[in-house]
N, C-alpha and C positions, 0 to 999 in steps of 0.2 A: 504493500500500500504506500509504505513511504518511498519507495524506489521509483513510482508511477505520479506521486506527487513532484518529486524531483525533477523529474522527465519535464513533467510543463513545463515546471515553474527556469525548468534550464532553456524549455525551448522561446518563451514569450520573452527571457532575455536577450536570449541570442538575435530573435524577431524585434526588438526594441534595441539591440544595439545595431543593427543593421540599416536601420530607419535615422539614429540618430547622431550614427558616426558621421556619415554623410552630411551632414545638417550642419554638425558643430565645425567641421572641417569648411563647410560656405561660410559662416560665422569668424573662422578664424585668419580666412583666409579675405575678408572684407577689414580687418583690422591692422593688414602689413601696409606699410606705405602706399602710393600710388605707385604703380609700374613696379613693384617690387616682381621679383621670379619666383615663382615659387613650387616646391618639389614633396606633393605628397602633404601630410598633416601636419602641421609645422605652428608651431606658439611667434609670436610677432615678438620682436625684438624693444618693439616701441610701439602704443596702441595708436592706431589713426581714425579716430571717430571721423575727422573729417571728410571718410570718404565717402559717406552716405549724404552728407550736403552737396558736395560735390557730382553724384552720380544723381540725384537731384535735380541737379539745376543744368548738366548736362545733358540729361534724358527729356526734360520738361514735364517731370512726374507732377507737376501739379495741375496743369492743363488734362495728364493722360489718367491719374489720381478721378478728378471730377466726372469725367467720363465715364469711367469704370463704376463709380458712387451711383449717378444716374443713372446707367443702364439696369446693376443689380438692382439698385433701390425699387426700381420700375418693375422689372421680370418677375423681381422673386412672388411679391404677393396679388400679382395677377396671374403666374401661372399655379401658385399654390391654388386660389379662390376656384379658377377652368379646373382644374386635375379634382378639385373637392366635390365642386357643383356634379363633376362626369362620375366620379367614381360611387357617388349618391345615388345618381339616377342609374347607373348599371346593376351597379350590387345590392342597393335597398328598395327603389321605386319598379325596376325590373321593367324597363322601359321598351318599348316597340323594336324589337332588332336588336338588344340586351348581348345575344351571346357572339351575332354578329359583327357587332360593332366595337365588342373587346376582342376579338378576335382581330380586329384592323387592327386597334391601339398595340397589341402584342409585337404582330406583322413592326410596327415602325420601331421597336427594338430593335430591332434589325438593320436597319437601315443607318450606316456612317454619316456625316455631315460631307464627306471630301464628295459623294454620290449626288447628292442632290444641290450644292449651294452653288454651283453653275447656275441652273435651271431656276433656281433659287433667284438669283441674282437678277434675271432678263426679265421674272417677272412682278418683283418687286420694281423693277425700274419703271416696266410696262404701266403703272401706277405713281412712278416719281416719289418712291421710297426710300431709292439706292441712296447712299451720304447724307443719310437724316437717322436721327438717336428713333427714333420711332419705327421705324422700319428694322435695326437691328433689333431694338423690344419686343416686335409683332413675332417676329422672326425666332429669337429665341425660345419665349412665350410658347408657340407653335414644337419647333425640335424639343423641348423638354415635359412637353405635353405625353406621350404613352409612357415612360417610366412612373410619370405622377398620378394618371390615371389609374395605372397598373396597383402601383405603391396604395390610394387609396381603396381600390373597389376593395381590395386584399384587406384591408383594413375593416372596413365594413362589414364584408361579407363572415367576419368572425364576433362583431356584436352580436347578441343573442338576438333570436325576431320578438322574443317574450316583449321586452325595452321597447322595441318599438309600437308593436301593438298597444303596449299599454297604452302611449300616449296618443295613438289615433283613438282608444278608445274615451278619452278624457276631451278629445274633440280636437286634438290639436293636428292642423294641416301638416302638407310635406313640408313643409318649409323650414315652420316652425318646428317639428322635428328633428330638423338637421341643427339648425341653430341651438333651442335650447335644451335637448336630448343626446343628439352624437356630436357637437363639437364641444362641448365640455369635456368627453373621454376621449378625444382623439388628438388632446393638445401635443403628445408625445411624436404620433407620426404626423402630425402637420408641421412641429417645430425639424423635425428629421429632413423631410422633403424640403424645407425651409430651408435648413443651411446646407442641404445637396444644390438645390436651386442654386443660392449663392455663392457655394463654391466652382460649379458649373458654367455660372455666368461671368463670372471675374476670371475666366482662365480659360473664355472664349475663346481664339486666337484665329482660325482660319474665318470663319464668318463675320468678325468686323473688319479681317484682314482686306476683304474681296467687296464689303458692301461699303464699307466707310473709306473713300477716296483723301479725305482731308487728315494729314498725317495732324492738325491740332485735336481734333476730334477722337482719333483712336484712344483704344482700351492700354492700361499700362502693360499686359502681357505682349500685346502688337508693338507699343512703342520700346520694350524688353528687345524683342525682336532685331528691331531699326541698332540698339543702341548697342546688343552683342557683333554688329554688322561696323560697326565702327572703333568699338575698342576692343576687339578681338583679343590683343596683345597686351592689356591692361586687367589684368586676373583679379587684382583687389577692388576694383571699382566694378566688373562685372559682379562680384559678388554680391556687394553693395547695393547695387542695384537688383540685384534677385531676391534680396532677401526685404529691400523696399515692398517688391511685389506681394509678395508672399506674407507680409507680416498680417494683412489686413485678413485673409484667411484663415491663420493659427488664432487669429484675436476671435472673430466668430467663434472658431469652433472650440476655444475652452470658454467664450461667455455661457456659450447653449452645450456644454458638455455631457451634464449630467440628461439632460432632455434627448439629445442625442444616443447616449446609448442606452437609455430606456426607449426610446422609441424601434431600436434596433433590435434590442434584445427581444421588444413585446411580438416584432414582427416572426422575429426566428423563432421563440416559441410556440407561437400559434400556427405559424407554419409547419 
């Protein structure tokens, strides 16, 4: 028993040193001078905070910062409210075409962004969407729509029908149903889907790469892109700049930590 306990608890190290060696190494390697060389995991001689203003002001992360703010801000809680509304009306209301129509939602799991955001592109233009924040929103909104559906109906479709009956029986409509019945117990996989969305969205890269023309506009993973293309040969300042990007994700995901892996764990349970 205890030789099997050890097993994990060596393997979820070993799984966590793996994830975080990498990590500390971008970390440490943002703090060696500007242009310094560097060889492997190496502690800085001298700390150089300044390279993060620096990669900064040379990336114009605060132009490509706002950007990224407003697209997530925008996507996350309209695509969560679509994917809640859909996943209601498949798994609890049992709507006209119910099995068919999640069976579409499934199908576009399937389906890569690199496949469609061509076609994608000529017909958001077709409409004068291409190089507007609205059009990458509708846009995203739309591709993160069947994993959310999915995510919800799944959700649902494990509330007892007892819970719901009840309250059709007390008079209360679908609506209100959903509202004051299943979204009080579903704060876990809604706050889950929440920061999938937001993580999703903030680390878009080929889809505002190809809709959004105006390099002030683009997303900070896009303008990431531009700026590994020009300091290629400058290691501590790309870091710097990677770890700008990225900060704004690890800060989500330990605000909503513990909602996150209760929402995850309640899914693989029930699954």
């Amino acid at each position: 028993m205890r030789g099997g306990v050890t097993v994990r608890y060596g393997v979820l190290v070993l799984l966590a040193a793996m994830v975080l060696v990498p990590f500390l190494s971008i970390v440490l390697a943002a703090l060696h001078p500007p242009g310094a060389q560097l060889d492997g995991l190496s502690i800085p001689d001298r700390w150089s905070w300044e390279n993060f203003a620096l990669a900064w002001e040379r990336g114009n992360f605060t132009a490509l910062m706002r950007s990224s703010v407003l697209i997530a801000v925008c996507v996350v809680p309209l695509a969560v409210a679509m994917a809640t509304l859909a996943g209601y009306g498949l798994s609890v209301l049992k709507v006209w075409g119910h099995r068919t129509v999640s069976f579409g939602f499934v199908l576009g799991l399937t389906l890569p962004i690199e496949v469609i955001v061509v076609a994608l592109y000529f017909n958001l233009r077709e409409v004068g969407l291409t190089n507007s924040y609205v059009g990458i929103i509708l846009a995203e909104a739309a591709l993160f729509m069947p994993f959310g559906v999915y995510w919800m109906q799944t959700h649902f479709s494990n509330v007892p029908d007892e819970l719901v009956e009840a309250a059709r029986i007390d008079g209360a409509r679908d609506l209100v149903v959903l509202l004051r019945v299943l979204l009080p117990i579903s704060w876990p996989a809604i706050t889950t889907l929440s920061v999938l969305y937001f993580m999703w969205s903030w680390n878009q890269f080929m889809l505002v790469l190809v809709m959004m023309q105006d390099p002030e506009r683009r997303t900070a993973p896009g303008g990431l892109g531009l700026f590994v293309g020009q300091y290629t040969t400058d290691i501590p300042l790309l870091a710097a700049a990677c770890l700008i990007v990225v900060v704004p994700i690890v800060a989500v995901y330990l605000i909503f930590q513990r909602s996150f892996v209760n929402g995850i764990t309640q899914g693989a349970i029930k699954g």
